[in-house]
C-alpha positions in Angstrom: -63.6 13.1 119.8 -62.7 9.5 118.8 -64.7 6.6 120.2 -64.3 5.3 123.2 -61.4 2.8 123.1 -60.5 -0.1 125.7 -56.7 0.5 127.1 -53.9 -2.0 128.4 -54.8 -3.1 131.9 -51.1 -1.0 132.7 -52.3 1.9 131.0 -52.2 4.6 133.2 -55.3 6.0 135.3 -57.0 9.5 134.6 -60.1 9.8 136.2 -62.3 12.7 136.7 -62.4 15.3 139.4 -64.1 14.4 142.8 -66.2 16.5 145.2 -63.5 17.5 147.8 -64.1 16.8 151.3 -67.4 15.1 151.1 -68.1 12.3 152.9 -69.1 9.2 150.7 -72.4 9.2 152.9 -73.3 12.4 151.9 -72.2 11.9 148.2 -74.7 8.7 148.2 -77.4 10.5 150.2 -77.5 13.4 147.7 -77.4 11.4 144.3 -80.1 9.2 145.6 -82.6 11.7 147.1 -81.8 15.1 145.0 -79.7 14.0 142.0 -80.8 16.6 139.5 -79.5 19.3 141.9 -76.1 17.5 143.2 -75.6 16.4 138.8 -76.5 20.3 138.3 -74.3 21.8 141.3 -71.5 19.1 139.9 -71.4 20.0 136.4 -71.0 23.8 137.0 -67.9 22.8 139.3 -66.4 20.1 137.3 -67.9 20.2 134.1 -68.7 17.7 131.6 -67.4 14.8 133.7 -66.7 13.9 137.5 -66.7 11.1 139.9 -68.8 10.0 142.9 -69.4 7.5 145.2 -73.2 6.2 145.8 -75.0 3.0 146.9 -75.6 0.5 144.5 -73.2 1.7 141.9 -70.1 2.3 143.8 -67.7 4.5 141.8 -69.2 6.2 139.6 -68.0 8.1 136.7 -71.0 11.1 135.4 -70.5 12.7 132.1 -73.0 15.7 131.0 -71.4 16.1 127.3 -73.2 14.8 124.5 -69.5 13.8 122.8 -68.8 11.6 126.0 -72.5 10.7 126.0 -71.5 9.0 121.8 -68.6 7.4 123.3 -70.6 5.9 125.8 -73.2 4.7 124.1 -70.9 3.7 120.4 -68.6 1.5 122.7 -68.6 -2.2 122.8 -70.9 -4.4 125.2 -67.8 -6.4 126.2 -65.9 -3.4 127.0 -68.7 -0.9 128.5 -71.9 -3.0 129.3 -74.8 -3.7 131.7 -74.8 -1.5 134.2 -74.5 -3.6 137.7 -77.1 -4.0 139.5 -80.0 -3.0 137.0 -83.8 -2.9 137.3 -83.7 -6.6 136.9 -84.0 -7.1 140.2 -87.1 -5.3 140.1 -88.3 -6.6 136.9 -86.9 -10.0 137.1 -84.1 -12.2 135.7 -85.8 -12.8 132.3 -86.0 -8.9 131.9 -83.9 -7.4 128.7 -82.8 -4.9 131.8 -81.1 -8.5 133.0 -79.2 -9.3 129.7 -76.3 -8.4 128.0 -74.3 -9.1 124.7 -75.3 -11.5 122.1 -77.9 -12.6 124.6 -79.7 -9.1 125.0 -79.2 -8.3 121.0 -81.7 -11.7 120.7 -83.8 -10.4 122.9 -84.2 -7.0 121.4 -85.0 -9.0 117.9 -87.9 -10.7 119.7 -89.2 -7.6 121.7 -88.8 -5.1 118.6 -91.9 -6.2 115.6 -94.4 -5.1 118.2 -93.3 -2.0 118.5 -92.5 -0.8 114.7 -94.2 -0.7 111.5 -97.6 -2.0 110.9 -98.3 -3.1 114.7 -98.0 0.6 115.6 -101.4 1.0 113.4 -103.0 -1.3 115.4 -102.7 0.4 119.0 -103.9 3.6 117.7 -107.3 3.0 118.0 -106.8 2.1 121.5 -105.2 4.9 122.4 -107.7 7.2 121.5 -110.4 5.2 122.9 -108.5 4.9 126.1 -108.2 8.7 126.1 -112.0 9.3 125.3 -112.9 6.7 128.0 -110.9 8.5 130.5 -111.3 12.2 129.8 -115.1 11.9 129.8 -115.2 12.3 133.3 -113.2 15.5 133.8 -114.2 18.2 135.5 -114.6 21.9 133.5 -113.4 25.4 134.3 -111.6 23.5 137.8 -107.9 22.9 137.9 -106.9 19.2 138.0 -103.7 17.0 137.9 -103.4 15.3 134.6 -101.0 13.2 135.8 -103.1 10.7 137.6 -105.4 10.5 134.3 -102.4 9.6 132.3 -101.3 6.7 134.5 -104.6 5.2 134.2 -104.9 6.2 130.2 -101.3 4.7 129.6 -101.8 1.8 131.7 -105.2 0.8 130.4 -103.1 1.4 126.8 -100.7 -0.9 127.6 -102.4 -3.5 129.1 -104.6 -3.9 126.0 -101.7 -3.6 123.8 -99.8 -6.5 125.4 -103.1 -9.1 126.3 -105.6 -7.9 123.7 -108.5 -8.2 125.8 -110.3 -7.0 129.0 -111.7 -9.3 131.9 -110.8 -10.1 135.3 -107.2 -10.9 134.9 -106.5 -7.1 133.0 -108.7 -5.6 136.4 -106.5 -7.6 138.6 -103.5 -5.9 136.9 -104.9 -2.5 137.1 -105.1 -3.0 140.6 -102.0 -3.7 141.2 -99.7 -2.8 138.6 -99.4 1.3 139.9 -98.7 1.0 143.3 -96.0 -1.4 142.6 -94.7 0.8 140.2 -95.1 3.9 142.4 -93.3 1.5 145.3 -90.9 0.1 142.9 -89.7 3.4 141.4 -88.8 4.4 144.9 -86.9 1.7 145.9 -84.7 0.9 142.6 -82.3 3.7 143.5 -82.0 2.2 146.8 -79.8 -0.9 148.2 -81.6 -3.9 148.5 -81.6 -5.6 152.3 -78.9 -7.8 153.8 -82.3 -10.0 154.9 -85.6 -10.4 154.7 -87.7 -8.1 156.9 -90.9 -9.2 156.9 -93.6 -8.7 154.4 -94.8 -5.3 156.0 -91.5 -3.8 154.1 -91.1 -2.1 150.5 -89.2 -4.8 149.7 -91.7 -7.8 151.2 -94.8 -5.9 149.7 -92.6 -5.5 146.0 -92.7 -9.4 146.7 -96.2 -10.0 147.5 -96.9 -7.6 144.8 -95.0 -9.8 142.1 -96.8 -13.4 143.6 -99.8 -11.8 142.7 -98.7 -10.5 139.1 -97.4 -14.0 138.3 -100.3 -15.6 139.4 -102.4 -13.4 137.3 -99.9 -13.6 133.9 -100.1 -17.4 134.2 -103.4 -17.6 133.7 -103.7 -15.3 130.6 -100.9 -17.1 129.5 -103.0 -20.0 129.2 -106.1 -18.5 128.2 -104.0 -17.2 125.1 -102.7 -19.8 124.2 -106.2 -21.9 124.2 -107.5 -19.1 122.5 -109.0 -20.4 119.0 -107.7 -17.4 116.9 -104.1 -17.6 118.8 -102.7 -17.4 115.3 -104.3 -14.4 114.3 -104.1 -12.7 117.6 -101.8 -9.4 117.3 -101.4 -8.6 120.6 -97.5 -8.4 122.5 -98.4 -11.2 124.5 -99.7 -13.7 121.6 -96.7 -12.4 119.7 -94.0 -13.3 122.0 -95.8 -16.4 122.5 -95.6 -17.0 119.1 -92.2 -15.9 118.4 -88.8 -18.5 118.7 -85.0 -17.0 118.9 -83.0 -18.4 116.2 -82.1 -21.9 116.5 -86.1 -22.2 117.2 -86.5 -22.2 120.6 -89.1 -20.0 122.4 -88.9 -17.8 125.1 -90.1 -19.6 128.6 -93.1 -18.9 130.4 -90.9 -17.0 133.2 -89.3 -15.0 131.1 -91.8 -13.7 128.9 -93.8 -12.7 132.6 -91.0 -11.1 133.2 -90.7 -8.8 130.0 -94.4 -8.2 130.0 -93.8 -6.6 134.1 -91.1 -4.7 132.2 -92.8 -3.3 129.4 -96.2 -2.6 131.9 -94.1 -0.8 134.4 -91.3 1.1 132.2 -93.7 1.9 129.9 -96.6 3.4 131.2 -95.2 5.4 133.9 -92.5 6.9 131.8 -95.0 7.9 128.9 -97.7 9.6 131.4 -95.3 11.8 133.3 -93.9 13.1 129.8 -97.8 13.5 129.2 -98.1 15.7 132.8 -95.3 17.6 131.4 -96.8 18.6 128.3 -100.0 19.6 129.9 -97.8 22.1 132.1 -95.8 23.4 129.7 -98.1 24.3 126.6 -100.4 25.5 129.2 -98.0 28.2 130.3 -96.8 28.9 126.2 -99.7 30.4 124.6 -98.7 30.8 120.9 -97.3 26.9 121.7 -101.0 25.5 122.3 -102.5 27.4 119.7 -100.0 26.3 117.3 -101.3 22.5 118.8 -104.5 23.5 118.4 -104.9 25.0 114.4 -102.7 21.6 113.8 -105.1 19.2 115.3 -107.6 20.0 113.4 -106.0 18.7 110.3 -104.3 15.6 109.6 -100.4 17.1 110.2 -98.8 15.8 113.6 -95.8 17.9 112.3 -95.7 20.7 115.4 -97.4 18.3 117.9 -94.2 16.1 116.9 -91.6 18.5 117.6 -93.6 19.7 120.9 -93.2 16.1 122.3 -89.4 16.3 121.5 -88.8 19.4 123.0 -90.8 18.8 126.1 -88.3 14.9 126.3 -85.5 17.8 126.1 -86.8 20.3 128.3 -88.4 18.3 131.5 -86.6 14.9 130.8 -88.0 12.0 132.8 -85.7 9.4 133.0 -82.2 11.5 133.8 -80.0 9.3 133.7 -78.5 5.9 131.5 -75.7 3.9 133.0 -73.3 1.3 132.0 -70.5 -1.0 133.6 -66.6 -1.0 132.7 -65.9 -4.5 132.6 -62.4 -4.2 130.1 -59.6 -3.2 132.1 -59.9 -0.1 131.3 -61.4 2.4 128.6 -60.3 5.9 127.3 -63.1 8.2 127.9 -62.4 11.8 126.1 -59.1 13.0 128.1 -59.8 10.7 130.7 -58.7 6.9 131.5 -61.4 4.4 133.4 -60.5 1.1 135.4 -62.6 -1.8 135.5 -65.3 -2.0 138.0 -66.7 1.7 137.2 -70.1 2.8 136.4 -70.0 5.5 133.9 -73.8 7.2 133.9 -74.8 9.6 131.2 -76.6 12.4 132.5 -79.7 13.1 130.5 -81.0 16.1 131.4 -77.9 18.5 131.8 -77.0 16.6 128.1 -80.2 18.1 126.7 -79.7 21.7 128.1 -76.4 21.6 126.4 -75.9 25.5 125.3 -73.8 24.3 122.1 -76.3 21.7 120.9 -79.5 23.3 122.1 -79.5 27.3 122.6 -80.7 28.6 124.8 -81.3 25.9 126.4 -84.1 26.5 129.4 -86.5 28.4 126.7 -88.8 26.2 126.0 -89.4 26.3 122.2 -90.7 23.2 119.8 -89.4 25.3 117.0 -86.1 24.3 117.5 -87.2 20.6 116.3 -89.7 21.8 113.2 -89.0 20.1 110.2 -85.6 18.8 111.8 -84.6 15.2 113.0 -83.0 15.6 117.0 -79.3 15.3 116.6 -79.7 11.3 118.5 -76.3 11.5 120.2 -77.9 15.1 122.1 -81.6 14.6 122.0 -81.6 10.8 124.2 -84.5 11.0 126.4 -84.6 7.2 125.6 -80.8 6.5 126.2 -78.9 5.5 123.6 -76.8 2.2 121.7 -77.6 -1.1 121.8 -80.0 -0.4 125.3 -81.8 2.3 124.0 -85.5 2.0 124.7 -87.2 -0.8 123.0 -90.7 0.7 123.1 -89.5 4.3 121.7 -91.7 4.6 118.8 -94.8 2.9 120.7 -94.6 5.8 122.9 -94.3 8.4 120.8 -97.5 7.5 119.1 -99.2 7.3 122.5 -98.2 10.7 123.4 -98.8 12.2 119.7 -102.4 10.5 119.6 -103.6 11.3 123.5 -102.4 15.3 123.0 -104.6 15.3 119.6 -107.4 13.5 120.9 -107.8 16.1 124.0 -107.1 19.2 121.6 -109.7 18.1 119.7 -112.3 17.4 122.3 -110.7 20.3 125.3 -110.3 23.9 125.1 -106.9 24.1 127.7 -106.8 27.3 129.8 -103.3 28.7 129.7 -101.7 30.4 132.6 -99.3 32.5 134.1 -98.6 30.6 136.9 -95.0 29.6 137.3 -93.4 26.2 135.8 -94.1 23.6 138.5 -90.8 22.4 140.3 -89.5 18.9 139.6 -90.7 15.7 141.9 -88.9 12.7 142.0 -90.3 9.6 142.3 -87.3 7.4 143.0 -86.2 6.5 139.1 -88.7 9.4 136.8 -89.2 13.1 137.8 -92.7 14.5 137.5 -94.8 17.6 137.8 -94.3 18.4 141.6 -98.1 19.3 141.2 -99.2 16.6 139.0 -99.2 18.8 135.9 -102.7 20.8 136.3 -104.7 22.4 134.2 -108.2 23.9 133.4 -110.4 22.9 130.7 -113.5 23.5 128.9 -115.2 21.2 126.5 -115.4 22.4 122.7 
């Protein structure tokens, strides 16, 4: 399969097989409110690439192969970029979601020490506290949803990663930050209004919601950078503060608000549904959690590692990654593009790919012990230039909370069949939060 290549705008047009006699309405209706089953139903038709028509996007080109997904993700900004609209207008303008080209690459180069290397030491500690903090207070030999605790532990998490402190400002933020994100989820696979309606309405409340975040932000902007030890601070806020783009200049106050909101929202809610998904699923594979278990007690992560990736592969959150055709046209395996196509990678029927993965709806971590995930097939995260900045931050959240409760939690396992999938608008969760049963060691 050769890269994906841009065409002459004359080039002749090839383009995917549609759904026959399906109204548009219907095709939008389905892909907004039951996507993994009208990708699923698609893909066995068509499959490993087809054509719709939905809100938002328009036409839309879907491809399930992880060969298409490369080409995708290897092309060229200018020729396949930011997908139009994006989560920016959720997030806000200054969001990396917002940006593309040479002016997203500088942003990724001022958003990326946090997350790497050394600084990944740091959060650690917090993490574990977090978890202790939160699990202290959960109930024994009663099922519970875990996915509600991992909100709050990831949220708590992130909120100390990125201000470095506790106090009024970081409650305010608690308060608000998850039902805005539960509202916004909803909402970004939506169209937005032709008008205002009033401030009663998801999109009025996202507003009020984000007056009060800025309002809030503002003031520990300040605080930080009054703080004595500024210098020494290493926290994502006091960093980005801190940090200047190439010719020297800094990021601006609005901006950075607005890639803090991103990193809060697309961060924590991401991470703790993965979490709920891990509770289920080990839960339900005996020799799995005892496997987790023996391993916690040492100083290996080895298993636990490859238990993360498989459950990214097997009940992937995020299902889909999109990008905009703005040559005037691109070659796309046997297929030819025009300009003002989305092309979306599907990321779940990618990662139950028979060839890559066998066997693909057994869930088994083996599959990833002692071997790297093929990163063109395994892309929970996305993939190219826009894959997920905070990748490696959340990895070591999910690595340290699932070590921290083996440790402290004997987990019941259970018979009881997988829970079904739940959409929340953008992620897919544990229809029943992800329960379990514990007992304290």
């Amino acid at each position: 399969m050769t890269e994906t290549t841009v065409e002459p705008i004359a080039a002749e047009i090839n383009l995917p097989p549609a759904p026959r006699f399906v109204p548009t309405l219907l095709q939008g209706l389905g892909y907004a409110f039951f996507r993994r089953q009208v990708v699923t139903a698609m893909t066995a038709r068509h499959g490993e690439a087809f054509r719709l028509r939905v809100p938002l996007f328009g036409n839309m080109i879907v491809v399930t192969d992880p060969a298409l997904a490369k080409q995708v993700f290897t092309a060229s900004p200018e020729d396949l970029g930011n997908i139009q609209p994006n989560l920016s207008r959720v997030f806000g303008p200054g969001s990396v979601f917002a940006l593309d080209g040479a002016e997203h690459r500088r942003r990724r180069k001022l958003l990326t020490p946090p997350f790497h290397g050394k600084a990944m030491k740091n959060y650690e500690k917090i993490v574990e506290e977090e978890t202790l903090a939160e699990t202290a207070s959960w109930p024994e030999q009663r099922e519970f949803e875990t996915l509600e605790p991992m909100m709050r532990i990831t949220l708590n998490i992130i909120l100390r990663a990125i201000f470095g402190a506790a106090g009024s400002e970081l409650t305010t933020l608690r308060r608000i930050i998850p039902p805005w994100v539960t509202l916004g989820s909803r909402i970004a696979v939506l169209p937005s209004p032709a008008r205002d309606y009033g401030r009663f309405t998801p999109w009025g409340r996202l507003t009020n919601y984000r007056r009060q975040y800025d309002d809030t932000v503002h003031v520990l902007i300040e605080q930080a950078k009054a703080d004595p030890r500024f210098e020494e601070r290493t926290d994502v806020l006091a960093l980005l503060l801190r940090s200047t783009y190439e010719d020297g200049t800094p990021m601006s106050t609005s901006e950075i608000a607005d890639e803090l909101l991103t990193l809060l929202a697309a961060g924590h809610e991401t991470t703790a549904s993965t979490l709920a998904w891990a509770f289920e699923r080990i839960s339900r594979h005996p020799e799995v959690l005892a496997k987790m278990v023996a391993e916690a007690a040492t100083d290996d992560n080895q298993y636990r590692q490859a238990t993360i990736l498989e459950v990214q592969r097997n009940r992937t959150v995020i299902d889909f990654s999109g990008r905009h055709v703005y040559a005037p046209s691109i070659e796309l395996g046997q297929w030819r593009i025009p300009r003002g196509y989305s092309v979306t990678v599907a990321l779940g029927q990618a990662h139950v790919n028979a060839e890559e993965f066998p066997d693909p709806e057994r869930f088994d971590p083996e599959r990833f012990v002692g071997e790297r995930p093929n990163m063109i097939a395994w892309i929970p995260f996305g993939g190219g230039t826009r894959r997920c900045v905070g990748a490696a931050f959340a990895n070591m959240e999910m690595d340290v909370v699932l070590r921290t409760v083996l440790r402290h939690f004997v987990i019941q396992t259970t018979t009881a069949p997988g829970e079904k999938w739940h959409s929340r608008g953008v992620a897919f969760t544990p229809k029943k939060g992800g329960r379990i049963s514990v007992r304290r060691r």
